[in-house]
C-alpha positions as CSV (number, residue, x, y, z in Angstrom):
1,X,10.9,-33.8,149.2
2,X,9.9,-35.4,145.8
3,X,7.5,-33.8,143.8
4,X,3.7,-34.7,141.7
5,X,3.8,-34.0,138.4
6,X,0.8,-34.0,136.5
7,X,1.6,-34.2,132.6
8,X,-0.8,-34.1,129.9
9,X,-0.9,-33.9,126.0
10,X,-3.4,-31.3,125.9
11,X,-5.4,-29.5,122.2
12,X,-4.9,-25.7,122.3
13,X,-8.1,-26.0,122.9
14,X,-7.7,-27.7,126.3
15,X,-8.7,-31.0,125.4
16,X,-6.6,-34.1,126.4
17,X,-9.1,-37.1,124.5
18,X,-10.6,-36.1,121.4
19,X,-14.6,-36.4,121.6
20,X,-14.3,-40.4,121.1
21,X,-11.8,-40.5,123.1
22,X,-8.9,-40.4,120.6
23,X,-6.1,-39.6,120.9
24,X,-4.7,-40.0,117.2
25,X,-4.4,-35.8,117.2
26,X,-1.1,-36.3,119.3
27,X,2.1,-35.2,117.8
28,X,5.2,-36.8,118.6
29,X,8.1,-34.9,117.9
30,X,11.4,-36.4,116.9
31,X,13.4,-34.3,119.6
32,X,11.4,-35.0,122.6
33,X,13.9,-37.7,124.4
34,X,11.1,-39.6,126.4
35,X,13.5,-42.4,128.0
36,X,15.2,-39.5,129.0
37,X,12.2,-37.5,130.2
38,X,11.0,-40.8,132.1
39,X,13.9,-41.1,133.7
40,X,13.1,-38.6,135.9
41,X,10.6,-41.0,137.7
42,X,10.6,-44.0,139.8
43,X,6.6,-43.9,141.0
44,X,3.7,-43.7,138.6
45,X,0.3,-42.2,139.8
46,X,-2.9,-44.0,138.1
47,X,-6.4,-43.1,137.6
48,X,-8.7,-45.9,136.9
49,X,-9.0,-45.1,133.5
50,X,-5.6,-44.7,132.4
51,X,-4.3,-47.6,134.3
52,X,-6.7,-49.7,132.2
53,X,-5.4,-47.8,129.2
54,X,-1.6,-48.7,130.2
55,X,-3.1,-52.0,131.1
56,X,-4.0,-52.7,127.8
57,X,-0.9,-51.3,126.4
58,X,0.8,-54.5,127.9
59,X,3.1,-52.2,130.0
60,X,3.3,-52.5,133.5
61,X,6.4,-54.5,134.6
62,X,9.2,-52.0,134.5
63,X,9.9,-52.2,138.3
64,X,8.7,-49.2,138.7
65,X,6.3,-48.5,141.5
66,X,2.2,-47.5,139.9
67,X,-0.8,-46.9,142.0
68,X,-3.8,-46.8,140.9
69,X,-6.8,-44.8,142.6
70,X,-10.0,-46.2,142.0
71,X,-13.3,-46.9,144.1
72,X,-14.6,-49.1,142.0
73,X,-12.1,-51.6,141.3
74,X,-11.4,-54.5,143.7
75,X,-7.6,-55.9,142.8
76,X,-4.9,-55.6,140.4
77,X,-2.0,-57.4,139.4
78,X,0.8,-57.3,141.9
79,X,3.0,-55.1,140.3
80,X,0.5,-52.3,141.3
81,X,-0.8,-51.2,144.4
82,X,-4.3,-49.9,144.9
83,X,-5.2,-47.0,146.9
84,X,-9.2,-46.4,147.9
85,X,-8.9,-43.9,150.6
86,X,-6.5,-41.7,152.8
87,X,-5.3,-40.2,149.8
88,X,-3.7,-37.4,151.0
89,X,-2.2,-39.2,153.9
90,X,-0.3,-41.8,151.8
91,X,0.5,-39.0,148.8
92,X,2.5,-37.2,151.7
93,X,3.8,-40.1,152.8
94,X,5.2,-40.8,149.6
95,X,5.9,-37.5,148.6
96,X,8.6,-37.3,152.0
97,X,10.5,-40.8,150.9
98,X,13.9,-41.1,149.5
99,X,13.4,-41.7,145.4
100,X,12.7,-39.8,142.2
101,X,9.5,-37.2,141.2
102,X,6.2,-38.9,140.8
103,X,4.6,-39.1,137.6
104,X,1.5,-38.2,137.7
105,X,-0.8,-40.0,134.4
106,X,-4.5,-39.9,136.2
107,X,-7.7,-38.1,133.9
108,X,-9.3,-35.1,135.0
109,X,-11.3,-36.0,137.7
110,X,-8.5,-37.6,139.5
111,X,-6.8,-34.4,138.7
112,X,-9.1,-32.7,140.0
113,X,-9.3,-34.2,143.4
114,X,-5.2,-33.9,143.6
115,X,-5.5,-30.0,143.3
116,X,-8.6,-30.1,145.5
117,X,-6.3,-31.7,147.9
118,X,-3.5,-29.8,147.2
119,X,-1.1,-33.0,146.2
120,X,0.1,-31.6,142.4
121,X,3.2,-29.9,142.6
122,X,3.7,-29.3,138.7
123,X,1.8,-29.9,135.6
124,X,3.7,-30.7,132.4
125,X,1.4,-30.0,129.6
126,X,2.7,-30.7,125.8
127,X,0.6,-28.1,124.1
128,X,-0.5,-29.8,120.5
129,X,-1.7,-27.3,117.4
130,X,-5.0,-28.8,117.0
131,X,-7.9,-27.2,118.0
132,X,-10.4,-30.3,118.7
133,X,-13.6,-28.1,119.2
134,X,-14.9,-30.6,121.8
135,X,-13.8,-33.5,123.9
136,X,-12.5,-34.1,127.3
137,X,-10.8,-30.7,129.4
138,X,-8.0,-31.5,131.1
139,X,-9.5,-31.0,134.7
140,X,-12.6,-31.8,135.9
141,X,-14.6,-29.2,138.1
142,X,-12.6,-27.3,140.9
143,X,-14.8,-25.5,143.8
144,X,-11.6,-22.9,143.5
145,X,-8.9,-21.4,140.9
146,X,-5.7,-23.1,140.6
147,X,-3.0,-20.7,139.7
148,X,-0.2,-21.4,138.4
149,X,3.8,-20.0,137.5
150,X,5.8,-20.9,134.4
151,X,8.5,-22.6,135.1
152,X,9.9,-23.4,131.5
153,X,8.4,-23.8,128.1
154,X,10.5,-25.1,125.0
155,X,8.9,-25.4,121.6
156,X,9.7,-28.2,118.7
157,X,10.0,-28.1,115.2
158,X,6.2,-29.9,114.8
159,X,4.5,-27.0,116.3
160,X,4.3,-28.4,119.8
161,X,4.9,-26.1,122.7
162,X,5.9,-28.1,126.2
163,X,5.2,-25.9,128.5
164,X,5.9,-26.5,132.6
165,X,3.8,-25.0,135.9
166,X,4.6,-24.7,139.3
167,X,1.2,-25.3,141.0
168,X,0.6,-22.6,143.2
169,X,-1.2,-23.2,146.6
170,X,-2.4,-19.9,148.4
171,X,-5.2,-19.1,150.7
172,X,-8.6,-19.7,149.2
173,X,-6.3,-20.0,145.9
174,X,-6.3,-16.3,145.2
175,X,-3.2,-15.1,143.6
């Protein structure tokens, strides 16, 4: 079965935009392959707001497979697919076809309502040494705790720790 995974450049702090929504704070390290990291994926998972960030980027046509969740958005280009409801029906779905992990590049409320639903397998989180004292937390709110078990962590020569979770589902989400 393939896998979610969530992964976010997060502040020490915990925050993944600055509080203007920067993210100039981001350190890119010289030894992080990402064509090799990427690799690893052949479906991209959207929020609204970072699809219209990626948008803008002018990327989209890899041949890769993107969905973007939205309720407020009415069509995109055909190269993406949008998804307004039965989310956990078609992430299953996915999740049991033949292909690569799922990237996962949504905010934190769409975040939020993958835990809720129990869809995020992992969560990749580049750990930046900044503390940004304010901005936007990687998750939104969460009626319950979402524990989670380290699976690897490597640290670069620019201070950045990548650090990678197994999401843990239990009962009520007690460990």
């Amino acid at each position: 079965m393939r896998k979610i995974i969530a992964g976010f450049a997060s502040s020490l702090d915990g925050y993944i935009e600055g509080p203007h929504g920067e993210y100039d704070w981001i350190l890119i390290d010289q030894e992080i392959d990402f064509a090799e990291h990427m690799n690893k994926f052949d479906t991209y998972l959207f929020g609204r707001k970072s699809y219209e960030k990626f948008a803008a980027a002018g990327s989209g046509n890899d041949g890769m497979k993107k969905l973007v969740f939205s309720k407020t958005l009415t069509s995109l280009p055909e190269n993406f697919t949008l998804v307004k409801e039965n989310i956990s029906e078609k992430m299953n779905s996915l999740k049991n076809e033949q292909g690569k992990d799922i990237a996962f590049w949504g905010g934190a409320s769409l975040l939020s309502s993958f835990l809720e639903l129990r869809l995020i397998d992992e969560i990749s989180i580049a750990i930046i040494p900044v503390l940004l004292g304010q901005g936007k937390s990687m998750v939104g709110s969460l009626k319950d705790k979402v524990w989670l078990s380290l699976i690897n962590s490597r640290s670069y020569s620019n201070g950045t720790l990548q650090a990678n979770y197994k999401v843990i589902y239990t009962k009520g989400n007690k460990k």
